[in-house]
C-alpha positions in Angstrom: -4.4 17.7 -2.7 -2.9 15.8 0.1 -0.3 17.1 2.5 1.9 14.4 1.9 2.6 13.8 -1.3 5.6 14.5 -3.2 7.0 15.8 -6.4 9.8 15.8 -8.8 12.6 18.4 -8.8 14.2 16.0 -11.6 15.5 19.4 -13.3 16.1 22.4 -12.5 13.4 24.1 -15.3 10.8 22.0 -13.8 9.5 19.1 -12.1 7.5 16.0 -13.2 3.9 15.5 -11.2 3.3 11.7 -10.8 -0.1 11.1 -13.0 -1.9 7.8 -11.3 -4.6 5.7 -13.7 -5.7 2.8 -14.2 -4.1 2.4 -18.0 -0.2 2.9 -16.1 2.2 5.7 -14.8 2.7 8.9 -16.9 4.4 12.0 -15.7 3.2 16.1 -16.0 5.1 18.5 -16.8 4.6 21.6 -14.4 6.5 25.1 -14.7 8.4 26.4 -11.8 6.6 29.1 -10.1 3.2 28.0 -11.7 1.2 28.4 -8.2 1.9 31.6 -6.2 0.8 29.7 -3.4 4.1 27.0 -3.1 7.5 27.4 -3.4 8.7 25.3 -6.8 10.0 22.0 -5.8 13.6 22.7 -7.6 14.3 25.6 -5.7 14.3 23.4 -2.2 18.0 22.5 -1.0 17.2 19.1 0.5 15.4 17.0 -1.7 15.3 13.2 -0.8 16.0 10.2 -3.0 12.9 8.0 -4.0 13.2 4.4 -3.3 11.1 3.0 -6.1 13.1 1.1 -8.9 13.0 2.0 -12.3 12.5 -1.7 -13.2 9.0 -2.0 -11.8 7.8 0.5 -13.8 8.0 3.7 -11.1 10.7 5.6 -12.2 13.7 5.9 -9.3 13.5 10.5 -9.0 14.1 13.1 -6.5 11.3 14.1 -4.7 11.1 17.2 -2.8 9.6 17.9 1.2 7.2 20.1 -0.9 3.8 19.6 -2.6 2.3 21.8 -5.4 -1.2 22.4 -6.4 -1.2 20.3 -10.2 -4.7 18.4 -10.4 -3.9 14.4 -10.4 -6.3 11.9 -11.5 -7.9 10.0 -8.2 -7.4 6.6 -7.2 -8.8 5.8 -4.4 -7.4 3.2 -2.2 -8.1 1.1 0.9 -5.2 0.6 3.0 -6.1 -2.1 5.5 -3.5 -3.9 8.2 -3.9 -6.9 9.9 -2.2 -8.6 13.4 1.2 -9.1 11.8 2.6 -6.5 14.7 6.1 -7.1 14.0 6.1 -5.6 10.3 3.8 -2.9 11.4 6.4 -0.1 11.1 7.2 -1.6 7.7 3.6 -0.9 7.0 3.3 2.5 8.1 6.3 3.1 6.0 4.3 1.3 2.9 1.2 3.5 4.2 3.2 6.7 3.9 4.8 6.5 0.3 1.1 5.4 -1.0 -0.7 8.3 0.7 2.4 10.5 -1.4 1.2 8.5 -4.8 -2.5 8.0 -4.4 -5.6 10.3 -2.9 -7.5 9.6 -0.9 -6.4 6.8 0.8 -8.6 4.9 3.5 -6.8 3.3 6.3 -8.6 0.2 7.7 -7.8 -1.9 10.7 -8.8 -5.3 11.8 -10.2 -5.3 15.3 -7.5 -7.6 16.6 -5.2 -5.1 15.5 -7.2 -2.3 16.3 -7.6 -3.4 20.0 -3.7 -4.9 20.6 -1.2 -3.2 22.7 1.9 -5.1 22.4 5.8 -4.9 22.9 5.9 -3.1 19.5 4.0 -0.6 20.0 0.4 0.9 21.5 -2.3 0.5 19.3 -4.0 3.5 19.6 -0.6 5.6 18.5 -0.2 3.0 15.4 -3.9 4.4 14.4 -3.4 7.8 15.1 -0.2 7.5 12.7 -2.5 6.3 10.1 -4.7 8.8 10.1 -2.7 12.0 10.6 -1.0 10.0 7.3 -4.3 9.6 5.5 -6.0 12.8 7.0 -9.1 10.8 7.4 -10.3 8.0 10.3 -10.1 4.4 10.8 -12.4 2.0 9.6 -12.1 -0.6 12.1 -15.5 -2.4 12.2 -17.3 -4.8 10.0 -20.4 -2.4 10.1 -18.2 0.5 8.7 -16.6 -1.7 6.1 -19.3 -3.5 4.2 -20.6 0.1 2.6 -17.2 -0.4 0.7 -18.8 -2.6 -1.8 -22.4 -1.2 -2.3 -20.8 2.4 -2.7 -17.6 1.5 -5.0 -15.8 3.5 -2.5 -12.5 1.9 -3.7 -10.7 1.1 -6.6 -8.0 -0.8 -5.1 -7.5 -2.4 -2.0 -4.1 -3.6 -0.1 -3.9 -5.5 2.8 -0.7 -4.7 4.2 0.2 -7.1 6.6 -1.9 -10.0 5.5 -1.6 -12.6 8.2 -1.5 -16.4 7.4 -4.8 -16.0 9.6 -6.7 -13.4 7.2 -5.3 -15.0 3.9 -6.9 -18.1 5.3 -10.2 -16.2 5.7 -9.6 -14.9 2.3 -9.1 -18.2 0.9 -11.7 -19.6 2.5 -14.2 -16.5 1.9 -14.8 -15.8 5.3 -15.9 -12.2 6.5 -15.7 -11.8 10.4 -13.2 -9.1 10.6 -13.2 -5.4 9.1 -10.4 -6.5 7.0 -11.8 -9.5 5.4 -15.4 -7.6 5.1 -13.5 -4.9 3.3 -12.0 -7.8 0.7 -15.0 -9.2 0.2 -17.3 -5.9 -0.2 -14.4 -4.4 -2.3 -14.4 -7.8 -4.5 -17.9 -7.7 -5.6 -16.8 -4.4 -7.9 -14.2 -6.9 -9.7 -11.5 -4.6 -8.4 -8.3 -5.3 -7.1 -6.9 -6.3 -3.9 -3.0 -6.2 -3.0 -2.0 -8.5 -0.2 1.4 -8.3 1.4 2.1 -11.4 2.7 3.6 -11.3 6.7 3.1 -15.1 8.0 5.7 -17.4 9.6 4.0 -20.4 8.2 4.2 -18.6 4.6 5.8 -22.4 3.4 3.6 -24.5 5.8 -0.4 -24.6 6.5 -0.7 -21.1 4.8 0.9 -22.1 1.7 -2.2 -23.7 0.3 -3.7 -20.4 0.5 -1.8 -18.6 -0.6 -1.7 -20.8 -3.8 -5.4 -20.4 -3.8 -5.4 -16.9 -3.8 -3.1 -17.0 -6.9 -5.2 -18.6 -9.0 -8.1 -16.2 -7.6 -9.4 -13.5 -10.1 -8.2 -10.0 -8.5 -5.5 -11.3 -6.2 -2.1 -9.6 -6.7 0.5 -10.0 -4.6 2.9 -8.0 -3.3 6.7 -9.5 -4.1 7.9 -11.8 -1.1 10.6 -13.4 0.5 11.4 -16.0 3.6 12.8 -13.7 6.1 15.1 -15.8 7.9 15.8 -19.1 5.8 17.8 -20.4 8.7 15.8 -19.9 11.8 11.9 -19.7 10.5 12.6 -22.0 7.1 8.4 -21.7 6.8 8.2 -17.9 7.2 7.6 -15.0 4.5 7.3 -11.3 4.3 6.2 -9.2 1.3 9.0 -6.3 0.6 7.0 -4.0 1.8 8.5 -1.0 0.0 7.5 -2.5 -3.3 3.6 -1.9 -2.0 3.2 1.3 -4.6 4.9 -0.9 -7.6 2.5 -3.4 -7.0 -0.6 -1.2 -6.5 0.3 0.4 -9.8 0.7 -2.8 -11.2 -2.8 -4.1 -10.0 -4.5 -1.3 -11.5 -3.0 -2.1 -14.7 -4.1 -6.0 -14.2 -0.5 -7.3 -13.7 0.8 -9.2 -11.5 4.4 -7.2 -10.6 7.3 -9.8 -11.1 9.5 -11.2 -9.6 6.8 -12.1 -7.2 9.6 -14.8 -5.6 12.4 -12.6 -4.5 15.7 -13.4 -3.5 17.6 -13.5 0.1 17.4 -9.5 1.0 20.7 -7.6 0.9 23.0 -6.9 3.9 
């Protein structure tokens, strides 16, 4: 079981364990006190609110600062970012409330991102914050990648930020990156990939692509928005906090609607 993930305290003569699979979301019924090992999720006094709405199909619970030791069905996920530098925190949030869902989760990197310090942050920390989140290392080469495919080491795949620049490589079934390696080793499997769209040319030159990947077998996308209508008109960004939604979505072969969403609140 992995240290970060997170259960119910829903009531206070039990709590729900999140059960992960293919066929949709079910929840388990565990007993307080049924590990000796863990303190029982309702018995902690600060429990945080989940922000997953009940309408795509994840319930909206408490979850605990907890973890107990109930057995959950595996799915095993790549989690692979991209340049988009300026959502990356966004990501790492995403990153974070997937590793709480799904086990194990494989963080990948493109070597551009992998290699970038920039004015949001060092690259080496962003890595080092995926894989204390993950508990496992980086897969930031093309060599490392492409075993991805020939092993099924995967059974879904998000690419969270997609760039207009990799969902051009996508579109265009290019693989030169460890990213677009892992897509195209992971598609061979006829499994699904979740991109999160991060591009300020979202409703310019990277609109064709994306439109291509839409009508592309396996392609779900993460629910999107433009950003700032007024001063990038062109630009879009996935909601990244919808990432689980849409990953249990995937799994299920459905696309998670809306998929256009509407000006974010204040």
């Amino acid at each position: 079981m992995g240290k970060n993930r997170r259960y119910s305290a829903a009531e206070p003569t039990g709590f729900l364990v999140p059960m992960t699979k293919p066929g949709g979301w079910t929840w388990k019924r565990q007993k307080p006190g049924a590990c000796a090992r863990y303190t029982c999720p309702a018995s902690l006094a600060e429990p945080r609110r989940s922000r997953r709405p009940a309408q795509y199909g994840m319930p909206s619970t408490t979850y605990c600062t907890n973890w107990g030791c109930s057995e959950v069905e595996e799915i095993r996920v790549g989690f692979a970012v991209s340049g988009s530098f300026c959502t990356w925190s966004k990501a790492m949030e995403a990153l974070e409330q997937t590793a709480q869902i799904y086990e194990p989760v494989t963080p990948i990197a493109s070597e551009f991102a992998a290699g970038t310090d920039t004015r949001f942050g060092e690259a080496e920390a962003f890595l080092a914050g995926m894989e204390e989140i993950c508990g496992r290392k980086v897969i930031r080469s093309i060599v490392a990648a492409e075993p991805i495919g020939p092993k099924k080491l995967l059974d879904v795949l998000v690419v969270c930020p997609c760039t207009g620049n990799t969902l051009a490589k996508l579109a265009a079934g290019i693989a030169d990156s460890s990213v677009t390696m892992a897509a195209k080793a992971h598609l061979r499997n006829n499994r699904p990939v979740v991109v999160a769209v991060s591009t300020n040319d979202g409703l310019g030159a990277a609109a064709r692509n994306i439109g291509e990947l839409l009508c592309r077998k396996n392609y779900y996308f993460v629910p999107f928005r433009q950003d700032d209508p007024v001063a990038k008109p062109t630009s879009l960004v996935a909601d990244m906090g919808l990432v689980p939604a849409t990953i249990a979505a995937a799994l299920k072969g459905e696309q998670l609607q809306p998929m256009l969403l509407g000006p974010e609140e204040a």
